[in-house]
N, C-alpha and C positions, 0 to 999 in steps of 0.2 A: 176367211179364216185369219184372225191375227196372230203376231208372229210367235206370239206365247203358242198359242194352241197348233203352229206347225212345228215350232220344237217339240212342243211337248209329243207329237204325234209320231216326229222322227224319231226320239228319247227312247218313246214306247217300242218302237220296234226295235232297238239296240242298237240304231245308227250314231256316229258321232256328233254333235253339236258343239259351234264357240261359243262359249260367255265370256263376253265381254264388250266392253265401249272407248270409247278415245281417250275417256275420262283415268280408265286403269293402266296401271306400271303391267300386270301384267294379263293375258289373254289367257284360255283354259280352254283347252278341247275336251270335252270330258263326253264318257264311255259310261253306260249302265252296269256295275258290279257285278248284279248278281244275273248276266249272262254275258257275261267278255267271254273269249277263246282268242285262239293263239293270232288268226288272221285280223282281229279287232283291237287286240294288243301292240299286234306288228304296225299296222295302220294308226295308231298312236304315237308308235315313237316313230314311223318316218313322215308323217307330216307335224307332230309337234318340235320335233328334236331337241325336246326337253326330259328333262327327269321325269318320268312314271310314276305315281303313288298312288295309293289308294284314300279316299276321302270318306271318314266317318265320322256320324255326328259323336256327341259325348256320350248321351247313351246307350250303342251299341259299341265303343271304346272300355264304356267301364263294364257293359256284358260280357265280354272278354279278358276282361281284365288286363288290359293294355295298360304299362306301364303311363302316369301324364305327367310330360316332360316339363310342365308350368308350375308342376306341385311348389321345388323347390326355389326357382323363381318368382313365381305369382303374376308374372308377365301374361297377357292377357291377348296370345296374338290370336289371328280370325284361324291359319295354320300351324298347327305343332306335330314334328313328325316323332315320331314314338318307335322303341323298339321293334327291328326288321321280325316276319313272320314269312313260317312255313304253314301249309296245311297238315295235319297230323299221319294223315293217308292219303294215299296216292301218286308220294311225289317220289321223282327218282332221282336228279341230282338239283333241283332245286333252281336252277337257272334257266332252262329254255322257257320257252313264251307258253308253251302249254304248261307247263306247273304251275309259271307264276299266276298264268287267268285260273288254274285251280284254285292258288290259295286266296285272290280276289274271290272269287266265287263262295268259297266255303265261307268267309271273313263277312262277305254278304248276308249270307243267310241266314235272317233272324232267329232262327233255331240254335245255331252255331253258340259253341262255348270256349271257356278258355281251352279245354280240353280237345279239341277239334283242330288247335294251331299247336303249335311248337314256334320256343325261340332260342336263340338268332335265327334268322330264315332270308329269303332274298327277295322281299315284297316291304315295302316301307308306308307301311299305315301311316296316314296325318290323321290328329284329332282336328275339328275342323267344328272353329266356334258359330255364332250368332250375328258377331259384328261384320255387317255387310262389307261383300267383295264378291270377284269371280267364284272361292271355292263354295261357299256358302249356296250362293246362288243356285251351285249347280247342283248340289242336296235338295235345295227346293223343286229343284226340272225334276231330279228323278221323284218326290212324291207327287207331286204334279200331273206326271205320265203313269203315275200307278206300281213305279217300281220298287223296289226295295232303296230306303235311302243309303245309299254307300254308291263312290262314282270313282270310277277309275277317271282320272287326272293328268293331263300332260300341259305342262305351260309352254307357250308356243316362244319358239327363239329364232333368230336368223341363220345364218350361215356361220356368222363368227362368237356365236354364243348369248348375242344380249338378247334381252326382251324386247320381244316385238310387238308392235302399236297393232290394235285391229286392222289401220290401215294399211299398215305394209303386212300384213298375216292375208287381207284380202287380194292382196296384190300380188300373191300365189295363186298359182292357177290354180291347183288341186285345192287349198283353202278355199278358193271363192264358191267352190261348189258345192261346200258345209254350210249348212244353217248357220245362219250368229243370233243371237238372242242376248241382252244387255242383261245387266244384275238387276239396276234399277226394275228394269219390267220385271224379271221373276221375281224383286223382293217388294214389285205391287202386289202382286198376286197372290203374296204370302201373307199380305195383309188383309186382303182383301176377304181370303178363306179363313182366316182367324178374327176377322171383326168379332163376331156375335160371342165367342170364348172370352176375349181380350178386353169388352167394353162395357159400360150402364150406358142408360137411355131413360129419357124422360120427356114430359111435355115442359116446353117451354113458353109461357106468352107474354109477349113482349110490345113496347107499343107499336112498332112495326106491324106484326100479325103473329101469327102464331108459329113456331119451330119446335122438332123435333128434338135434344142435342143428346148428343153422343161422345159420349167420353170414353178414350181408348188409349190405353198404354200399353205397349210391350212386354215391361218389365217392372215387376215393383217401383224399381228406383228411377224408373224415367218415366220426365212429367209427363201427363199427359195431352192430349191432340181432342179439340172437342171439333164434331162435326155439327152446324145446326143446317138441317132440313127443314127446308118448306114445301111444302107439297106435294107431289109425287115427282120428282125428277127423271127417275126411268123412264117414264112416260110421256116425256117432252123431247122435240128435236132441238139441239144447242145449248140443254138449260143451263142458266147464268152459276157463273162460281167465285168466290168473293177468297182468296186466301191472304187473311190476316194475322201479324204477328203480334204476338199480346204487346200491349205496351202499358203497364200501370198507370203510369202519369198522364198520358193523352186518354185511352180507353176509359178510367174510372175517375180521373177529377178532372178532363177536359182541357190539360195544358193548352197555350197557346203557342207550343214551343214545336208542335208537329202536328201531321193533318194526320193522325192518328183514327182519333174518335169520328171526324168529318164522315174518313173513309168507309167505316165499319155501319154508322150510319145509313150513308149513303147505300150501300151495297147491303144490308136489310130492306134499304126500302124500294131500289131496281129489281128485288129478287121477287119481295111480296107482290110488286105491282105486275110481276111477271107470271105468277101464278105459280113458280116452282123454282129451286135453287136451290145449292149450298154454299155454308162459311163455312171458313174450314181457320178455326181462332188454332194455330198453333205457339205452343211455347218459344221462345228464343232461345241460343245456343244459351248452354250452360244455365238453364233453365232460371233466368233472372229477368224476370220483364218489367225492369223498371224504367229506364229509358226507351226512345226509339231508336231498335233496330233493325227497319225493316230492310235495309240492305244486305243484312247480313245471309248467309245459305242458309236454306234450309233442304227437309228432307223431303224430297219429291218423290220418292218410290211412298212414304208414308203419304201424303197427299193424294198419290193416285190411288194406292188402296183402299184408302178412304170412301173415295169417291168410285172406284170401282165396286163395292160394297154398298154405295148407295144406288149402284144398276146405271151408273152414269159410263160411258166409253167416250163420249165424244162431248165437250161442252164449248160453250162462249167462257173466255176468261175476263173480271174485272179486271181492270188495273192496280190499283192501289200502290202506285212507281214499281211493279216489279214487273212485272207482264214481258217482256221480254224475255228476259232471263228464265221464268218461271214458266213462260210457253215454250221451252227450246226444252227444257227437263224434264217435262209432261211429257210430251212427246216423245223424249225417250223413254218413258217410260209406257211406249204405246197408246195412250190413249192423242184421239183425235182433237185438236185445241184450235178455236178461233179467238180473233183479240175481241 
């Protein structure tokens, strides 16, 4: 079982789970909504001993009509926390642990309306965006495991208040005995479940041999990630994976100024001669591929979705000068990589 599908497993039963990695400022213990209670709560804030909120996407934010604190701003963070909330019934003075997993609970409920809350109250909803991080992520765990997306929330802190690293979070005893689960992996996952919504596809043939490609973006405004398939990949043990960074000038007029084109070349024709493979041509930051930049980051939760989407979990990685860097991010993002 990978470690996606033992979070996901824990999630479903309404145990706590960390998301996070070494990579994030901060760590998130997060709790399933729509069945917290008082002892699952309490369990929260003494091992996170962080602030509590409740994590909703935007549309369950604007089914309730929760105030959004970015209106007048336009600041675009992944967290915004938005006017506190009561439940409308059942509560009695609003603060112990059992009210507030009531009013989690009601605020869960996708039936739930503005009318089912009242404000002020003593529960602090965050709107909780798209742009990858821990809270994100962990909207993704609870659809993932099947639950209602809304996640009760605690960022994990030390003893004197800061944020704490996964690694000193693990270096708790009671922490080490929580599942951790990374962003990256659940925000493969998320890719990887929205391929076929998110992307075209076509034959492609080339003088290499023949590819399948796959074009997918996220979002209107961001470029897009083409995948080209050769042959049945799922169906191979290690099959070869080529991740290249567009580069105008090498790729399309064959500059001699970078091993660009060499590479892409190259790794069409190790893939054909292998009988199955993917390229995975991604855009460059700031979606500009006119020079070469293939040292620059890119996004490796999208790459494994990709290729999780193409029924691949474990592959041989080309080089193409990244291979290091890009085998260490793969991996975190669960999937199995050889060089």
């Amino acid at each position: 079982m990978s470690a996606i599908e033992q979070a996901s497993a824990r999630f479903a039963d309404g145990e706590l789970v960390l998301v996070g990695d070494e990579r994030d400022e901060t760590v998130f213990l997060a709790c399933p909504a729509d069945g917290i209670d008082a002892p699952r709560l309490d369990r929260l804030h003494e091992l996170g001993r962080g602030m509590v909120f409740l994590g909703l996407p935007e549309p369950a934010a604007r089914r309730l009509a929760l105030p959004d604190p970015r209106r007048d701003t336009g600041a675009r963070r992944e967290i915004a926390l938005t006017a506190p909330i009561d439940a409308a019934i059942g509560i009695e003075t609003g603060w112990s642990l059992r009210d507030r997993a009531l009013t989690m609970r009601v605020a869960a409920d996708p039936g739930s309306r503005s009318s089912d809350l009242t404000i002020p109250g003593h529960v602090y909803p965050a709107l909780v965006g798209e742009r990858p991080g821990g809270a994100s992520a962990a909207l993704e765990l609870a659809r993932l495991s099947g639950r209602a997306p809304a996640v009760a929330l605690c960022a994990v802190v030390d003893r004197h208040g800061r944020a704490a690293s996964l690694r000193e979070a693990r270096a708790d005893e009671k922490l080490r005995r929580v599942h951790a689960v990374s962003p990256a992996a659940l925000h493969s996952a998320w890719v990887a479940a929205h391929v076929a919504e998110l992307s075209v596809s076509c034959a492609l043939p080339t003088k290499a041999g023949r590819f399948r490609a796959v074009g997918y973006a996220r979002a209107d405004q961001d470029p897009a990630t083409v995948a080209l398939v050769h042959g049945d990949p799922a169906t191979r043990s290690l099959p070869l994976v080529h991740v290249h960074v567009a580069c105008l000038f090498g790729d399309a007029f064959g500059s001699l100024l970078c091993d660009c084109r060499r590479d892409l070349d190259a790794a069409a024709g190790a893939i054909t001669d292998d009988g199955a493979g993917v390229i995975i041509y991604a855009m460059p930051p700031q979606a500009k591929p006119i020079a070469c930049v293939r040292d620059e980051p890119i996004d490796a939760a999208l790459v494994a979705g990709l290729l999780r989407a193409c029924g691949i979990d474990e592959c041989r990685l080309l080089d193409g000068g990244r291979d290091r860097r890009l085998r260490d991010e793969l991996r975190g993002c669960g999937l199995t990589v050889a060089g």
